[in-house]
KOLDREN-653893 format. One record per residue: x, y, z of N, C-alpha, C in turn. Coordinates in steps of 0.1 Angstrom, whole numbers, plus 5000, padded with zeros to 4 digits. Each point is the difference from the previous one (the first is absolute). Example, Ala and Ser with C-alpha at 12.3 -4.5 7.8 and 13.67 -1.06 7.14 Angstrom:
residues 2
PT,5132,4943,5078,4991,5012,5000,5009,5012,5000
PT,4996,5011,4993,5009,5011,5000,4992,5011,5008
This chain:
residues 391
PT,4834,5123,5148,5000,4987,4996,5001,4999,4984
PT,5007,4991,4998,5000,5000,4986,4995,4984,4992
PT,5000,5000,4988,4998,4984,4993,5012,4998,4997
PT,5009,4992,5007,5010,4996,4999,5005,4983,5012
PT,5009,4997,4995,5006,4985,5002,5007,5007,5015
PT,5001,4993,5007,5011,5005,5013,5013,4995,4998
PT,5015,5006,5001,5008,4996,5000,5001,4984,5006
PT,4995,4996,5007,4997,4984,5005,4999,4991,4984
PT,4986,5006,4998,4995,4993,4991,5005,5002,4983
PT,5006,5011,5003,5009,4998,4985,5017,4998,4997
PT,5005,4994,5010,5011,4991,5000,4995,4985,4996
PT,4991,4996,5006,4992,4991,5003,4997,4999,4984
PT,4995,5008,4991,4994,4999,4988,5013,4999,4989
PT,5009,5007,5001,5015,5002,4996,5004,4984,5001
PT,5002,4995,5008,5002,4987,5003,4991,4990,4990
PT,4987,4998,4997,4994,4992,4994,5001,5001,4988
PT,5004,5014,4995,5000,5005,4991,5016,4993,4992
PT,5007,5002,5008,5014,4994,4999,4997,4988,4993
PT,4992,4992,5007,5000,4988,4998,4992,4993,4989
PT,4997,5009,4994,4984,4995,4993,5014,5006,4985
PT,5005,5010,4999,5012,5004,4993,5009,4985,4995
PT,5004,4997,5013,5008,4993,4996,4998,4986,4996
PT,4989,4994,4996,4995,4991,4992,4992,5005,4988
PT,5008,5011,4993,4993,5006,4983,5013,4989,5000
PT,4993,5003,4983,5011,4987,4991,5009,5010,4996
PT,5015,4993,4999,5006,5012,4996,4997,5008,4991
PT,4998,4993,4985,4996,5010,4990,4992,5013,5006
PT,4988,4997,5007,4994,5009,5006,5008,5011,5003
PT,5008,4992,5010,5004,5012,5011,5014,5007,4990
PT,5005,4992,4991,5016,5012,4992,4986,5010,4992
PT,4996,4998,4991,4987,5008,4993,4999,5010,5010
PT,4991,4997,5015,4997,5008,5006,5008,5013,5006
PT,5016,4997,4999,5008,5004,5007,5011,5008,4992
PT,4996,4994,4982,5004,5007,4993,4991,5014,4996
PT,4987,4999,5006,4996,5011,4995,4999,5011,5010
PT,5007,4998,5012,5003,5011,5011,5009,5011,4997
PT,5009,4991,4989,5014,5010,5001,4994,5011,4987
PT,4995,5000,4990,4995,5010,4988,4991,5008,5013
PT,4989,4994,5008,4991,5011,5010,5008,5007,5005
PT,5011,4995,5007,5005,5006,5006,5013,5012,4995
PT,5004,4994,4988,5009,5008,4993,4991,5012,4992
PT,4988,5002,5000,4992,5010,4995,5001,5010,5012
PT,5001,4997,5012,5005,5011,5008,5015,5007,5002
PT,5006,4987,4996,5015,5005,5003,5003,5012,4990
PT,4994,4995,4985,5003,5007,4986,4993,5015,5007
PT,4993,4999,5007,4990,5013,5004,5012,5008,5009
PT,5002,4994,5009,5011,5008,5008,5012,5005,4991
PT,5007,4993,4991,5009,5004,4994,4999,5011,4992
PT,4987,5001,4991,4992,5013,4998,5002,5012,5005
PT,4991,5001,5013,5001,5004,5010,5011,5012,5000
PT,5010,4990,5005,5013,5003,5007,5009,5006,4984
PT,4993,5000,4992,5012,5009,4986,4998,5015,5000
PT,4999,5004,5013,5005,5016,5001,5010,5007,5005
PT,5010,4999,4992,5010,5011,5003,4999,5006,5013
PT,4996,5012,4997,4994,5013,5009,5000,4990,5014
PT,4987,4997,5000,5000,4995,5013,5011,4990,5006
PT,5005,4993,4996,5006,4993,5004,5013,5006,5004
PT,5003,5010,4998,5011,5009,5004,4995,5013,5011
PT,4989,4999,4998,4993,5011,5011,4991,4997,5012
PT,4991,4987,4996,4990,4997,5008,5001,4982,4995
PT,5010,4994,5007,5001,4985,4997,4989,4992,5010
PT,4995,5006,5012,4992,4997,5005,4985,4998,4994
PT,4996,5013,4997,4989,4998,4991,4998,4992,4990
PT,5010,4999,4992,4994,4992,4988,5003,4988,5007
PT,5008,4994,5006,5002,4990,5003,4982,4996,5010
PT,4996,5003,5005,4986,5004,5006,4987,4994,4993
PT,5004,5012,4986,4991,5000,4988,4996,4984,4994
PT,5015,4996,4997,5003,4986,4998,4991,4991,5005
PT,5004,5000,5014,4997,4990,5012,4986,5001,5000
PT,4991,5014,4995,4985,4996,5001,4994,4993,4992
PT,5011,5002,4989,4991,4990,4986,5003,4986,5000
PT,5009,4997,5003,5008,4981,4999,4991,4990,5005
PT,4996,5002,5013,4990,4996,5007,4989,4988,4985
PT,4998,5010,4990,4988,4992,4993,5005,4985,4993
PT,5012,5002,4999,5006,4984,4998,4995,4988,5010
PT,5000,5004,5012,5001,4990,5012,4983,5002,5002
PT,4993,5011,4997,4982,4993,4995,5000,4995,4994
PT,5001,4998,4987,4997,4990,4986,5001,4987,5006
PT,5016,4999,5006,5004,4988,5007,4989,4989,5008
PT,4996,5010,5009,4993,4994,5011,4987,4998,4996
PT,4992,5012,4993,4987,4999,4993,5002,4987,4993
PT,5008,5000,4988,4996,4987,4994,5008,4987,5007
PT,5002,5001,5010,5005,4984,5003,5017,4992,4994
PT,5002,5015,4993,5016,4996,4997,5009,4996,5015
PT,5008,4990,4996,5010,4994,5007,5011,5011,4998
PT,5006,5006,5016,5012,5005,5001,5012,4996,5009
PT,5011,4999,4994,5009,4989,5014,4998,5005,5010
PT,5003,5016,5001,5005,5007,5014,4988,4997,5010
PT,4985,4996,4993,4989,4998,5015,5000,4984,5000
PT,5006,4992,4992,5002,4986,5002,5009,4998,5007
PT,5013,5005,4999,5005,5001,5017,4993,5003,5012
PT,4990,5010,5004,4993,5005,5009,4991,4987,5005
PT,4995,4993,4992,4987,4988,4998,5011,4986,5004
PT,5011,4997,4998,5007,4989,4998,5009,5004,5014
PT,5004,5011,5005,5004,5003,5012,4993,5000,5014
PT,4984,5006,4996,4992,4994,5012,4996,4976,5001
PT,5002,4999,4988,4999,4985,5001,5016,4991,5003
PT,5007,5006,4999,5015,4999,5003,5000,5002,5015
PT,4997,5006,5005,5001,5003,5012,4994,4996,5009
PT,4984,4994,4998,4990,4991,5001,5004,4986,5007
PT,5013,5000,4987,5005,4985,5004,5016,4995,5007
PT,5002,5012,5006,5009,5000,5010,4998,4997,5009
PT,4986,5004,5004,4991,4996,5011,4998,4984,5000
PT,5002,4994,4992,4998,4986,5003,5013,4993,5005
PT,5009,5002,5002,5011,4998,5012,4997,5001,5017
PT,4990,5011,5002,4999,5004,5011,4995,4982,5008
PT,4998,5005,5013,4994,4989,5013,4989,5001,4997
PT,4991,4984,5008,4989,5007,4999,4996,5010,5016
PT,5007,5003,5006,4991,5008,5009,5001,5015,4993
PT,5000,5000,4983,4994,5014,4995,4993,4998,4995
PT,4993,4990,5004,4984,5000,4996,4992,5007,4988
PT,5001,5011,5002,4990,5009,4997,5012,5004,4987
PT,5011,5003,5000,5009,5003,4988,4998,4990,4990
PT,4999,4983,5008,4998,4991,4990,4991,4999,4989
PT,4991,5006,5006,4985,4999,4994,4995,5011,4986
PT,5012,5011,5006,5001,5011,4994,5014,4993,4989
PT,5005,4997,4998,5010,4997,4995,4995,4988,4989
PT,4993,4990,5001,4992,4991,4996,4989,5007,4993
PT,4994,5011,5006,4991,5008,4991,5007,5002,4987
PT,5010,5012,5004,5005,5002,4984,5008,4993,4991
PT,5001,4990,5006,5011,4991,4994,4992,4991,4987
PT,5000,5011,4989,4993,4996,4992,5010,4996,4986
PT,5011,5003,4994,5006,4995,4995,5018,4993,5005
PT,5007,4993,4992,5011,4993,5003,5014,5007,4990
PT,5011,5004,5010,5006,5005,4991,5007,4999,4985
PT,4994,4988,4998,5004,5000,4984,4989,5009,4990
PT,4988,5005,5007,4989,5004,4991,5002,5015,5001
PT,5006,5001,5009,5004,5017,5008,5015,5006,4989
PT,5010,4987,4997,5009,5006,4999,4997,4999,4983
PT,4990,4991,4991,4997,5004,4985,4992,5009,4999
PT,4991,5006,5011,4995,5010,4998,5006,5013,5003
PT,5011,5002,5003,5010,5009,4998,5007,5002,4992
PT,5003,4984,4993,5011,5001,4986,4994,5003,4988
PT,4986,4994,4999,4992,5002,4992,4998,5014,4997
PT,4992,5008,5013,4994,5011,4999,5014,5013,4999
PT,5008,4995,5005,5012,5009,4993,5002,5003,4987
PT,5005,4986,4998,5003,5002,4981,4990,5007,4991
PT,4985,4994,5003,4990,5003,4993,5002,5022,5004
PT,4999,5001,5006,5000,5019,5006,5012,5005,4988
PT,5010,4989,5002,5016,5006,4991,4996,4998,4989
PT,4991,4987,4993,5001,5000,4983,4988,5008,5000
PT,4991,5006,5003,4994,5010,5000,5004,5017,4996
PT,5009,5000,5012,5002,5013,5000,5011,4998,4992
PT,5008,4995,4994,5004,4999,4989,4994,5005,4984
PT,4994,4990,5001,4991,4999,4988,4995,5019,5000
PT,4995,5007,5011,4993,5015,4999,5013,5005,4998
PT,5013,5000,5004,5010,5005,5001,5008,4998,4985
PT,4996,4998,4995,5009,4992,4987,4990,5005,4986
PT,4988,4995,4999,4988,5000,4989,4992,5013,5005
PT,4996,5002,5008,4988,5012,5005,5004,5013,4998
PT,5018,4998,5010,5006,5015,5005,5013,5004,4987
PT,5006,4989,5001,5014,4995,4990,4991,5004,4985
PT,5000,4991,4990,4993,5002,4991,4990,5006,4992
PT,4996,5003,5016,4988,5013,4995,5001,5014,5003
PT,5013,5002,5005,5011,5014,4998,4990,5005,5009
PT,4990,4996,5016,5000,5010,5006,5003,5012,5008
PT,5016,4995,5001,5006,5011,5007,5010,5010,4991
PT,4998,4994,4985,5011,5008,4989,4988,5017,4996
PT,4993,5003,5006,4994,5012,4994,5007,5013,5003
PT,5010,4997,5011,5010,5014,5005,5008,4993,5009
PT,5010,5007,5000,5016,4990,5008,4996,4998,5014
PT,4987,5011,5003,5000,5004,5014,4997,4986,5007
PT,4990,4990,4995,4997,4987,5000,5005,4993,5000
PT,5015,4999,4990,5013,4991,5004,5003,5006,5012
PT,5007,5007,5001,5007,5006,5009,4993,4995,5017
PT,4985,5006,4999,4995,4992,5010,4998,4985,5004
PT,5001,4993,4992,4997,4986,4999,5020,5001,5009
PT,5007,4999,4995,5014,4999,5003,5005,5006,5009
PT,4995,5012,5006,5003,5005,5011,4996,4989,5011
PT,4983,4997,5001,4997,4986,5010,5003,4992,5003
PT,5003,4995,4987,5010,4986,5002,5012,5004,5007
PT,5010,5007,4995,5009,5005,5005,4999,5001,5016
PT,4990,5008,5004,4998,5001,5016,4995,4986,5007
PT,4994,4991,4993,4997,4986,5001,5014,4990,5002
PT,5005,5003,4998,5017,4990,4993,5014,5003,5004
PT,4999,5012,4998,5014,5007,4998,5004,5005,5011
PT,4991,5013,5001,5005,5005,5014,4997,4992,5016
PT,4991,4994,5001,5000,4996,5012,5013,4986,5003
PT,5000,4998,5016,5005,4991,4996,4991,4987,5008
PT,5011,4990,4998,4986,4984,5003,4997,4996,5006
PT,5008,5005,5015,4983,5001,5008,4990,5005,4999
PT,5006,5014,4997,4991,5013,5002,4985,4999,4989
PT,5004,4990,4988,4993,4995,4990,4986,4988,5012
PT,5009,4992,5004,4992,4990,5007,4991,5004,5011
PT,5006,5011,5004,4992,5004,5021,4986,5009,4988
PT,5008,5005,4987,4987,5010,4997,4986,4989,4995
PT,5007,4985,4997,4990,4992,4996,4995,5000,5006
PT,4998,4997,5015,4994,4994,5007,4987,5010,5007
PT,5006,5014,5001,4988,5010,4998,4990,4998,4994
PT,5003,5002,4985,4991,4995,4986,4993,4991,5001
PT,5006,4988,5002,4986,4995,5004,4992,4996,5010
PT,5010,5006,5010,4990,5004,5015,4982,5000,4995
PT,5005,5017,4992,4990,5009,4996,4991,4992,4986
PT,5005,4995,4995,4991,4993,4990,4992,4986,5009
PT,5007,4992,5004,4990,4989,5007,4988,5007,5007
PT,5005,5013,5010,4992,5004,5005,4989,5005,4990
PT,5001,5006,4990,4990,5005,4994,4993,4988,4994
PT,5005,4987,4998,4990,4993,4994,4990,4991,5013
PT,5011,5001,5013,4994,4997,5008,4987,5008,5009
PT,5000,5012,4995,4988,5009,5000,4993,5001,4991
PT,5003,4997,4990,4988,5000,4988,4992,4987,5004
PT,5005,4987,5008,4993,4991,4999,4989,5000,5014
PT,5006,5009,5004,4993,5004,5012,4986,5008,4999
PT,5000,5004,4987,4993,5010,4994,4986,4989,4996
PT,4987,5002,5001,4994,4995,4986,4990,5010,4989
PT,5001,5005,5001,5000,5007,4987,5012,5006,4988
PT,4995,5003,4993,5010,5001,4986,5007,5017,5004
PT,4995,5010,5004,5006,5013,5006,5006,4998,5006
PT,4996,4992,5013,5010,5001,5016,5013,4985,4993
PT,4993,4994,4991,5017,4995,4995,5011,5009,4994
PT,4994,5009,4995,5004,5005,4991,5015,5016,5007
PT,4988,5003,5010,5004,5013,5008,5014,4992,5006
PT,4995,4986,5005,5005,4994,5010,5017,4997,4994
PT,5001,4997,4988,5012,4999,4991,5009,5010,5000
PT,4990,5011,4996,5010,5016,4999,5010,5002,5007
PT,4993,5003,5011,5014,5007,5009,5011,4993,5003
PT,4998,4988,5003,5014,4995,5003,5005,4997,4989
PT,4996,4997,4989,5007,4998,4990,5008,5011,4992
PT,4994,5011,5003,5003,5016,4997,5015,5003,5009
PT,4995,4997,5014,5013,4999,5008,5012,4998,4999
PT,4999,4984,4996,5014,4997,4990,5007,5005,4995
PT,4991,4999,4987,5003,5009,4990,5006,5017,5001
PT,4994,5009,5009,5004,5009,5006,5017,5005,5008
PT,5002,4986,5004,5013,4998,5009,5005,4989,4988
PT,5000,5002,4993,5007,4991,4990,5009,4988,5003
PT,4989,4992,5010,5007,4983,5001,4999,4995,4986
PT,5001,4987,5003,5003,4992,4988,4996,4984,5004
PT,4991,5002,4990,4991,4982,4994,5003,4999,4986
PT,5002,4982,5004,5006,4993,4995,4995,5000,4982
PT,4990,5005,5005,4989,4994,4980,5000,5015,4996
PT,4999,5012,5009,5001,5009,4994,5018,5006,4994
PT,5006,4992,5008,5017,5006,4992,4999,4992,4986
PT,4991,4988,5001,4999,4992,4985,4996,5008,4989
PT,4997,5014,5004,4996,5009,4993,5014,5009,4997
PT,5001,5005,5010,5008,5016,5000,5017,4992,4996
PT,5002,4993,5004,5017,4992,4995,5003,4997,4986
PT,4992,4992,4998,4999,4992,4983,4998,5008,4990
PT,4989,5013,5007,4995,5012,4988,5018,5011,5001
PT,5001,5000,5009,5015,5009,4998,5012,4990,4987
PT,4998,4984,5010,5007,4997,4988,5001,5002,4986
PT,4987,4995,4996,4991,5004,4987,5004,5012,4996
PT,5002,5011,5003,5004,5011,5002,5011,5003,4999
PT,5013,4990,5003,5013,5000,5001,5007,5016,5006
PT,4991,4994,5014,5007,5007,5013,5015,4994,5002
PT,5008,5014,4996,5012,4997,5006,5000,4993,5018
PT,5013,4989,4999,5003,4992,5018,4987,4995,5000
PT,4990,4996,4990,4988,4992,5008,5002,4993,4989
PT,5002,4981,5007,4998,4988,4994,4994,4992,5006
PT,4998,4992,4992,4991,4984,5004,5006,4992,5016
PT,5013,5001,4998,5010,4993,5010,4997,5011,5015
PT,5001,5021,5000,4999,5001,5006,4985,5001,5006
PT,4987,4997,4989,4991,5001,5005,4994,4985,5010
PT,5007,4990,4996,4996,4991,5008,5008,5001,5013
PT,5012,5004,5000,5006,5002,5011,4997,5010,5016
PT,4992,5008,4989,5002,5015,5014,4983,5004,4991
PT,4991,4990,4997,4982,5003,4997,4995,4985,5006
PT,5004,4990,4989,4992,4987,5007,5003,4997,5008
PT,5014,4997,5003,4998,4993,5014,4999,5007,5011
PT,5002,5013,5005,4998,5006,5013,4984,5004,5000
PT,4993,4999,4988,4990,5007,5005,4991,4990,5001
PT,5000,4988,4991,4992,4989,5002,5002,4994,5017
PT,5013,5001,5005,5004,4996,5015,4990,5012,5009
PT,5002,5009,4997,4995,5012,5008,4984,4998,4999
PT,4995,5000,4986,4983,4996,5001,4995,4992,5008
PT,5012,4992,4997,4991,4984,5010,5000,5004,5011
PT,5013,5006,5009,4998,5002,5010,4987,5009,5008
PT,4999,5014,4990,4993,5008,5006,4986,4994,4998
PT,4993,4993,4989,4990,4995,5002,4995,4992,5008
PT,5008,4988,5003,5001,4988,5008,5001,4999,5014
PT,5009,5013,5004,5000,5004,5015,4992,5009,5005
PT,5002,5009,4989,4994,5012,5010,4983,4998,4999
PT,4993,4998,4990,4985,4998,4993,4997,4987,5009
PT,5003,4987,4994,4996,4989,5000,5005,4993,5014
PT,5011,5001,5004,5003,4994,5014,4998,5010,5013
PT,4997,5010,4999,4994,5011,5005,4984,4997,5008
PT,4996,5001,4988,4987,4999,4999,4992,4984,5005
PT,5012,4990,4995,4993,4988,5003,5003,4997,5016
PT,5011,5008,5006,5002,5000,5011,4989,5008,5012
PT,5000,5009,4993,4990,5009,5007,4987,4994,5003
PT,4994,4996,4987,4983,4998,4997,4998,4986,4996
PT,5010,4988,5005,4997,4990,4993,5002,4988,5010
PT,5015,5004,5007,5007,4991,5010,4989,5001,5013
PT,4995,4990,5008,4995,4995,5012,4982,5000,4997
PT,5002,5003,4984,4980,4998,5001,4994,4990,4993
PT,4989,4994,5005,4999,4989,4992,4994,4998,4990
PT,4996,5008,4991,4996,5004,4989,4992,5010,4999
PT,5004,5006,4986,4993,5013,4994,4987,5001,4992
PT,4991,5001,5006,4987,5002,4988,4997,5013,4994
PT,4998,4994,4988,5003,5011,4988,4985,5002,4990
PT,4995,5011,4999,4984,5000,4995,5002,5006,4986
PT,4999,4994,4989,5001,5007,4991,4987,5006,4994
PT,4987,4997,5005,4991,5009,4995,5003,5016,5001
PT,4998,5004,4987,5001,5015,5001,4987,5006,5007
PT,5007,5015,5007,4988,5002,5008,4998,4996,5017
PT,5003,4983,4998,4997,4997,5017,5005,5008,5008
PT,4998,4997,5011,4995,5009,5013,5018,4990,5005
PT,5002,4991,5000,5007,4989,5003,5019,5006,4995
PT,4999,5008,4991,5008,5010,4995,5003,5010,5003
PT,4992,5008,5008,5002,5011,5006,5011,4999,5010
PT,5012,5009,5000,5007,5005,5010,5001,5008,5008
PT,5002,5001,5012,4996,5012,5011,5014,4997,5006
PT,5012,5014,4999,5012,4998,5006,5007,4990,4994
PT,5009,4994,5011,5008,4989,4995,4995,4986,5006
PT,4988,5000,5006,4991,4990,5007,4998,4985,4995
PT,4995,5001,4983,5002,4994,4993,4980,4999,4996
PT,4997,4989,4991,4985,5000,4999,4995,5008,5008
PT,4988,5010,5001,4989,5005,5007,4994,4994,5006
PT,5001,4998,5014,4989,4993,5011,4989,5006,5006
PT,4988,4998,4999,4989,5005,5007,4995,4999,5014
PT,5002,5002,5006,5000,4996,5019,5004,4986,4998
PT,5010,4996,5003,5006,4989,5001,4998,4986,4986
PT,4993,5005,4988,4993,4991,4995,5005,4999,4991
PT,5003,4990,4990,5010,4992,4990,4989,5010,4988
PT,5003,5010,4994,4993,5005,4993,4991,4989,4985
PT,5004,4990,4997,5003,4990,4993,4983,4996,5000
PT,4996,5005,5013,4989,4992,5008,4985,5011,4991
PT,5004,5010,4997,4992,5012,4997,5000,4998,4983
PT,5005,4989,4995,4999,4998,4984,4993,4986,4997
PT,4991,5003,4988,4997,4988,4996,5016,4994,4993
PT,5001,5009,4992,5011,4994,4991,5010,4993,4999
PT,5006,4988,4993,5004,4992,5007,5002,4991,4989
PT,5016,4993,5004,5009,4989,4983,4988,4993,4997
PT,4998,4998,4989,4987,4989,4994,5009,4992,4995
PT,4994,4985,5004,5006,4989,4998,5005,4999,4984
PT,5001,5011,4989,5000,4999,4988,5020,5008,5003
PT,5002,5004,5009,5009,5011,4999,4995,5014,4999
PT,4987,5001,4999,5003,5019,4998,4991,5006,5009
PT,5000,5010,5002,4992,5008,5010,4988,5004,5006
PT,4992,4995,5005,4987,5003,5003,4995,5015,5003
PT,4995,5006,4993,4997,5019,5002,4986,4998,5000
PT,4999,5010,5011,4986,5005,5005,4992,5008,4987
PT,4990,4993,4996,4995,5012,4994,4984,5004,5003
PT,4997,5012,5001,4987,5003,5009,4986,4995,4990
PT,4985,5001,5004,4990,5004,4994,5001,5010,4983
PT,5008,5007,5002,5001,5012,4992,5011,4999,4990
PT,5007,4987,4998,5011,5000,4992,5012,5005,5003
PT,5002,5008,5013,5011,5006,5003,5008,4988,5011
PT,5013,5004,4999,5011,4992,5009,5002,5010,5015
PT,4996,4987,5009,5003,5002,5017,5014,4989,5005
PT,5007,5006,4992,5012,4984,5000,5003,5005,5014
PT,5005,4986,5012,5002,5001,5014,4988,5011,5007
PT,4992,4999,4993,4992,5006,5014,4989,4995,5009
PT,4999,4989,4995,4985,4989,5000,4991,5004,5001
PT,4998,5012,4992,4986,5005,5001,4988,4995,4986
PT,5005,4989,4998,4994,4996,4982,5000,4985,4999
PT,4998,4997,4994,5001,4986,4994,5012,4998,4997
PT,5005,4985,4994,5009,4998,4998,4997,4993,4985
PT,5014,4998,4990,4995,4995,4984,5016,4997,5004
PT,4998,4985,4993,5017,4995,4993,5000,4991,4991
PT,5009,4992,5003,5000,4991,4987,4999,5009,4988
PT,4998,4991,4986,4998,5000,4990,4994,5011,4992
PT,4981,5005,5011,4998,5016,4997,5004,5010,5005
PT,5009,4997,5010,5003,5011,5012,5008,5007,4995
PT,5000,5014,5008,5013,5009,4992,5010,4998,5007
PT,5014,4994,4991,5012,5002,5005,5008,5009,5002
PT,5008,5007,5011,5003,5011,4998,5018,4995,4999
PT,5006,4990,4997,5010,4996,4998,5008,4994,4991
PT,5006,4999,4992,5006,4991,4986,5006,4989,5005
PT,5006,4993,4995,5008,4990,4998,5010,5000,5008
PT,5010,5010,5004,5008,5003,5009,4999,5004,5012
PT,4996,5007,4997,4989,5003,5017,4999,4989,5011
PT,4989,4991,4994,4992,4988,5002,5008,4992,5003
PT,5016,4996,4993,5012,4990,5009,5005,5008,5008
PT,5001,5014,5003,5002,5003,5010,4995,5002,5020
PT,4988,4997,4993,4988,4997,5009,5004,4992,5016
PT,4999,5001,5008,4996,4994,5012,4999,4986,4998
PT,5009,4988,5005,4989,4986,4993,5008,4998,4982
PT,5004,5009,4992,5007,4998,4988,5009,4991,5000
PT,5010,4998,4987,5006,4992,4999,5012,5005,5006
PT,5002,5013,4994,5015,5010,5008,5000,5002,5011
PT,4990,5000,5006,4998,5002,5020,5004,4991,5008
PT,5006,4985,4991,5003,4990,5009,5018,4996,4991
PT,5004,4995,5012,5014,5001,5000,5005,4990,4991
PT,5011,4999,4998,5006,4990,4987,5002,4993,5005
PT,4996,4994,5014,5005,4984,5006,4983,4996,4997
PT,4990,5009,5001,4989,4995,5003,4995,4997,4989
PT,5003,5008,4988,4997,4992,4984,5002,4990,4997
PT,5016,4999,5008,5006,4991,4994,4993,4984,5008
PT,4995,5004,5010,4997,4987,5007,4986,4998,4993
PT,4991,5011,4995,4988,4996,4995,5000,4997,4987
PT,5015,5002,4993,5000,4995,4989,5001,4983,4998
PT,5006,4996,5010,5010,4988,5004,4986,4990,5004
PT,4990,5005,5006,4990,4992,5005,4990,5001,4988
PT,4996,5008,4992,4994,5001,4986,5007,4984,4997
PT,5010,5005,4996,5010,4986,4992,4998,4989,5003
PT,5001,5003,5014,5000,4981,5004,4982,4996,5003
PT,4994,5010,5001,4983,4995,4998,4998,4994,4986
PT,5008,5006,4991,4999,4997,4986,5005,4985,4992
PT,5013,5000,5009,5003,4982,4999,4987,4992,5009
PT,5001,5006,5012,4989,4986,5005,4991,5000,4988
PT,4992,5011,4991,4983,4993,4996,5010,4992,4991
């Protein structure tokens, strides 16, 4: 058994999370999204590194290529640790709510899809489709800006040709040689493996098991050298800069942005997000989600979902529990110490109680504002209003 979310419950979390996203203000969200592409281009700059060995790359192209794939990985932590906006998992987030609302075509004798469909139907495609345009650009004037002032002007890769030469070889194999499908089918790999990794880090609650949880698939990629969309905003532009012979602006949008941006969306959106909402989301009628760290309510055993105790809603074995303030009610004993979900203690909330949740958390909560659908805001907004003309 581990402390972890169950696949159920973190599609389910993915989803609110979506939603609670896509009402930042933009400024927020370009800022946010600009500062993905420098995180993330601090790994790419690392791979390129990396990969400026001669020797091997004529003897052992597997390994270093390997070597690479274990370090890149730390771009896509920074990412996720600090809450930077990246397009390729806003596809993943905007594809399970996209798909949500396909469902609302259906009869009603799909009952149960309805309900499920109505669950996540938390935003409308106009908020879906700026938070894609937005969070793109912002990734591109980003990784620009590292690509141009950081890498460009700050002559990191002029200390030996071996550096040019590598930066241009990648691109080269990014652009040149392949051709456009072969560019697109490899996108959709890429971010198979990236949604999935952020879709396991969320699955995760601690800061390690997010962390571990990122690596490998992200390593993977990288490894089999697919291709995402924010990381070619790295490796293309820097060859230009470079003045890679046959690599231009015209062929990089042609055979980099648009096949792999087509390919991301796909592999996030389908394989991650409609996958998953299919599997763990379609015919139930809602997901409860415990964000106390610690609870018993959290525990996973198999693919079962929450931990049940001889038939019993484990829920029933905790004091702990939403306080009417928004934040968490935690057990804490005689002795000062925390019995969070075990009901072996008292209970403290409100005001002196310890919260074990922030600000985001807390909307994401059970009962939150993101746990309820965008028809249902919208109707509690609509009755706020018109309570407000009657006084």
């Amino acid at each position: 058994m581990t402390d972890a979310f169950t696949p159920q419950q973190t599609i389910e979390l993915i989803s609110r999370t979506g939603a609670k996203k896509a009402h930042m203000r933009l400024d927020k969200l370009f800022i946010n999204s600009c500062l993905s592409g420098p995180l993330l281009g601090f790994g790419c700059a690392v791979l390129v590194s990396v990969n400026a060995s001669p020797w091997y790359q004529d003897n052992a192209p597997g390994l270093i290529r390997m070597l690479g794939a274990m370090i890149f990985p730390i771009g896509l932590v920074m990412i996720v640790i600090s809450g930077a906006d990246l397009v390729t998992t806003n596809f993943m987030v905007s594809g399970l709510l996209h798909d949500s609302l396909l469902m609302l075509g259906m009869s009603q004798t799909c009952k149960d899809f309805m309900t499920t469909a109505f669950l996540t139907r938390r935003v409308n495609w106009k908020q879906v489709l700026i938070s894609w345009v937005v969070s793109w650009l912002g990734n591109l004037a980003g990784m620009l800006f590292f690509v141009c002032i950081i890498c460009g002007y700050g002559g990191v890769f002029e200390e030996a040709p071996a550096y040019t030469q590598a930066a241009i070889r990648i691109a080269t194999q990014k652009v040149v040689n392949p051709q456009w499908h072969q560019i697109f089918l490899r996108a959709i790999g890429a971010n198979w493996l990236v949604c999935f990794a952020v879709f396991a880090s969320i699955q995760g609650r601690d800061l390690t098991s997010k962390i571990i949880a990122i690596w490998w698939p992200t390593a993977t990629f990288v490894a089999l050298a697919l291709d995402h969309v924010v990381a070619n905003m790295f490796f293309v532009p820097m060859a230009i800069w470079l003045d890679a012979p046959g690599i231009s602006v015209g062929l990089y949008i042609w055979k980099s942005v648009i096949p792999v941006t087509l390919g991301n969306m796909l592999g996030g959106g389908l394989f991650i997000a409609t996958a998953y909402w299919y599997l763990y989301l379609t015919g139930e009628a809602g997901v409860r989600i415990d964000l106390n760290i610690g609870s018993i309510n959290s525990v996973t055993e198999g693919g079962a979902g929450p931990l049940k105790i001889e038939g019993r809603d484990p829920r029933e074995f905790a004091d702990g529990g939403v306080n009417g303030n928004g934040g968490v009610n935690v057990n804490v004993n005689d002795n000062g110490g925390s019995n969070a979900g075990l009901g072996m203690s008292k209970s403290m909330s409100g005001g002196g109680g310890v919260n074990q949740m922030g600000g985001w958390l807390t909307d994401l909560r059970d009962g939150g504002p993101y746990s309820k659908t965008w028809m249902e805001r919208e109707f509690e907004r609509r009755r706020r209003d018109s309570g407000e003309e009657k006084v």
